[in-house]
C-alpha positions as CSV (number, residue, x, y, z in Angstrom):
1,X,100.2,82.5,86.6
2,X,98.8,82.0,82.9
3,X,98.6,79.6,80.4
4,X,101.9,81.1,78.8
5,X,103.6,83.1,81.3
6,X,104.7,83.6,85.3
7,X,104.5,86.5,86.9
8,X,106.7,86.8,90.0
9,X,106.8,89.3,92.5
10,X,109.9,90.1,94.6
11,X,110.7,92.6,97.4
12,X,114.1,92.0,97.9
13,X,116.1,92.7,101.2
14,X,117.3,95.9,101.6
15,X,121.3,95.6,102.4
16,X,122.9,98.0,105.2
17,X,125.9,98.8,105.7
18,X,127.3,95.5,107.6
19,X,128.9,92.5,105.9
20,X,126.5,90.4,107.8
21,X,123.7,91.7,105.8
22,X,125.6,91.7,102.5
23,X,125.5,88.2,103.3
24,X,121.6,87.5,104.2
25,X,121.3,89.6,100.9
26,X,123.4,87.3,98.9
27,X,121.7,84.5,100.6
28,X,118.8,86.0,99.4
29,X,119.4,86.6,95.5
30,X,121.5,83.1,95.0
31,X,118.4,81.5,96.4
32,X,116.1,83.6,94.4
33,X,118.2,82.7,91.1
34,X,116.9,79.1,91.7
35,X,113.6,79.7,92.2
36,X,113.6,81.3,88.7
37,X,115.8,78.6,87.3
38,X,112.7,76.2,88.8
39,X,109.9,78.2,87.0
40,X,111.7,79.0,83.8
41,X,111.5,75.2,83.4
42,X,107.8,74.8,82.8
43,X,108.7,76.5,79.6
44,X,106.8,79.9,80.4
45,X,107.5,83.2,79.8
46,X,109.2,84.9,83.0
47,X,108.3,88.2,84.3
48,X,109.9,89.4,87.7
49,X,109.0,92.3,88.7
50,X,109.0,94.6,92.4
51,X,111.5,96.1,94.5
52,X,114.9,94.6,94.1
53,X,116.6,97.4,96.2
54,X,119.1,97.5,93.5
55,X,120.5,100.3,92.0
56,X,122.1,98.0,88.4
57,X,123.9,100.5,87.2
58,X,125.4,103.9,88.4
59,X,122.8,105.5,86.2
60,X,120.0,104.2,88.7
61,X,121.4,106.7,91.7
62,X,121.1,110.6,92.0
63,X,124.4,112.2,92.0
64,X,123.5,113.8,95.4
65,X,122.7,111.0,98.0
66,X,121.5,112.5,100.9
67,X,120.5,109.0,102.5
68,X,124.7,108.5,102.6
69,X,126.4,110.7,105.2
70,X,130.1,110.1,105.0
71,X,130.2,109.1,109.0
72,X,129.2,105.6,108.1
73,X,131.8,103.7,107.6
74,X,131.4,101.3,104.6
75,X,132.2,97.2,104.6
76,X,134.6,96.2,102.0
77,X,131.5,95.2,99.3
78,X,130.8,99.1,99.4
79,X,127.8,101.0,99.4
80,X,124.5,98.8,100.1
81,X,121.9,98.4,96.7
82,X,125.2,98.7,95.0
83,X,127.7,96.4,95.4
84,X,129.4,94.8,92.6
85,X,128.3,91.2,93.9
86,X,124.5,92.5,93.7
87,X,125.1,94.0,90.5
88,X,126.5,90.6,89.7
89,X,123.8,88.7,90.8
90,X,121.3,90.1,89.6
91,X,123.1,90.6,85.9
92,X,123.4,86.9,86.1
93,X,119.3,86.3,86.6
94,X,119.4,88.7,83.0
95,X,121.8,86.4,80.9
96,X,120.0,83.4,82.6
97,X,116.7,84.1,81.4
98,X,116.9,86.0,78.7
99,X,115.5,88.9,80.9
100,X,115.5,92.7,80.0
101,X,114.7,95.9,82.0
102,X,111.4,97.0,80.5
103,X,112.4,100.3,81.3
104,X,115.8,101.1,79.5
105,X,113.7,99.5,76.0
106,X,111.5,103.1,76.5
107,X,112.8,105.8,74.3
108,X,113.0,108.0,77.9
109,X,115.5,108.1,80.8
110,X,114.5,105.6,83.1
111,X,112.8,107.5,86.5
112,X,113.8,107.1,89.6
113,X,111.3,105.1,92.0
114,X,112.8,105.6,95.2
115,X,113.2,108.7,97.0
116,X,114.2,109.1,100.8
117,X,112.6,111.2,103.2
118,X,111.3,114.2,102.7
119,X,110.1,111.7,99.4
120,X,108.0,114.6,97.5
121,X,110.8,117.3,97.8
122,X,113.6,114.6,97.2
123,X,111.4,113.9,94.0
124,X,111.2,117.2,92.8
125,X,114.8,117.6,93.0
126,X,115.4,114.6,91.9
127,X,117.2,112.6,94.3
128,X,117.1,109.0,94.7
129,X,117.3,105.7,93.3
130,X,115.9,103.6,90.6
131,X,114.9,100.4,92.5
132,X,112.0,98.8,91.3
133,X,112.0,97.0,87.9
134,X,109.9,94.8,85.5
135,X,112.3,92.6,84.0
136,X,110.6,90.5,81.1
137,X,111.8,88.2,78.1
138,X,113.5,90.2,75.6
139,X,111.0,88.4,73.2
140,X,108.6,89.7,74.7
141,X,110.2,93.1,74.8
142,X,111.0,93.3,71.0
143,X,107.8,92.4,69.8
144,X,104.8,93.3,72.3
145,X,106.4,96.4,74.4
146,X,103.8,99.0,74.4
147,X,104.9,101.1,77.0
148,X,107.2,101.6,80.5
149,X,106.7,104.3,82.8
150,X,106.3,105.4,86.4
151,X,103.5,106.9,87.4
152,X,105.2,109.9,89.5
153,X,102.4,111.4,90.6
154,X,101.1,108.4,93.2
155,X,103.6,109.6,96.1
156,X,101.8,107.5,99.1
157,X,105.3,105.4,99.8
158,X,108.7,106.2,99.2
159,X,108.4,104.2,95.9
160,X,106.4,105.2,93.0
161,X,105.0,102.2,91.1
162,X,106.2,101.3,87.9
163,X,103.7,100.3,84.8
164,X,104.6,98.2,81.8
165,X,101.9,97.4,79.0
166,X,102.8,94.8,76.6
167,X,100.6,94.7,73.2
168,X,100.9,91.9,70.8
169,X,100.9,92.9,67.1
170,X,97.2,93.8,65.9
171,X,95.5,93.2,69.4
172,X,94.6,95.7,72.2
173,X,96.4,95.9,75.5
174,X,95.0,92.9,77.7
175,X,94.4,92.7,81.9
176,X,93.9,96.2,82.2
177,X,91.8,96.8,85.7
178,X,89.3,99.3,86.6
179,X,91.7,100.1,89.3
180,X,94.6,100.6,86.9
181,X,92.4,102.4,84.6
182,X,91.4,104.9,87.2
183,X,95.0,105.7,88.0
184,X,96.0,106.2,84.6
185,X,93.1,108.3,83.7
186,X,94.1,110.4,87.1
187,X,97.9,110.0,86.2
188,X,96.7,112.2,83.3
189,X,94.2,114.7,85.0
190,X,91.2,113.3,83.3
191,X,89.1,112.2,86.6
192,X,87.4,114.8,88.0
């Protein structure tokens, strides 16, 4: 938390396919709504960012799914990460807030950040999902975005972390870690 802002980190339940886990998932996101509702009161800036297990749009999957065999026999709210109620839901949190994807303001095609096993050949063909988001103020967005991007090359999970810098007019990038720093500079081949 800072004086003019709230970060807030989610890792949303994954949904399989049974309606009794659409259902802990909806649970989940109406409840998660009102926590945001809560904090956007203070009068901060929001920022929600993590692993919503949400592909939002269509765009967000690989056209091969090799996760999805057609043996599995689908509830009626369809195919889990997808459903129009999560799609729903988590469009609502957007309008609510004022809250854009950092990463459809970059001038590239969103990444994928999910890929299922075998992850690093899944990657490198390219199949998966985009899951995990920054959503932040579209104030915020129009006037301080520096940059959104995943950093591909960290392949230790099945996700690949996502990075969004924000830079106010006429200042330099703020909260940047040594940590952070390292993996960007590797990111880029520059460690040796």
């Amino acid at each position: 938390e800072y004086a003019d802002s709230v970060l807030i980190a989610v890792y949303k339940p994954a949904t399989s396919p049974t309606s009794e886990s659409f259902e802990r998932r909806h649970r989940f996101d109406i409840a998660f709504n009102k926590h945001c509702d809560l904090r956007a009161r203070e009068g901060k800036t929001l920022h929600v960012l993590g692993d919503f297990n949400l592909a939002f749009t269509d765009d967000d999957i690989s056209k091969t799914r090799t996760w999805f065999t057609k043996h599995v026999k689908l509830p009626p709210q369809g195919f889990p990460g997808t459903s129009v109620q999560e799609r729903c839901l988590h469009a609502n949190l957007l309008s609510d807030h004022h809250l854009c994807d950092t990463a459809l303001n970059n001038t590239l095609r969103p990444c994928k950040t999910w890929f299922p096993e075998y992850t690093g050949l899944n990657q490198n063909l390219d199949i998966g999902m985009r899951l995990d988001m920054i959503l932040s103020s579209k104030n915020m967005i129009t006037h301080e975005l520096g940059s959104c991007r995943v950093l591909s090359s960290l392949r230790d999970s099945d996700h690949r972390p996502v990075m969004t810098t924000f830079e106010p007019r006429g200042e330099k990038p703020r909260f940047v870690t040594e940590a952070l720093l390292h993996c960007l500079q590797e990111e880029q081949g520059r460690v040796p």
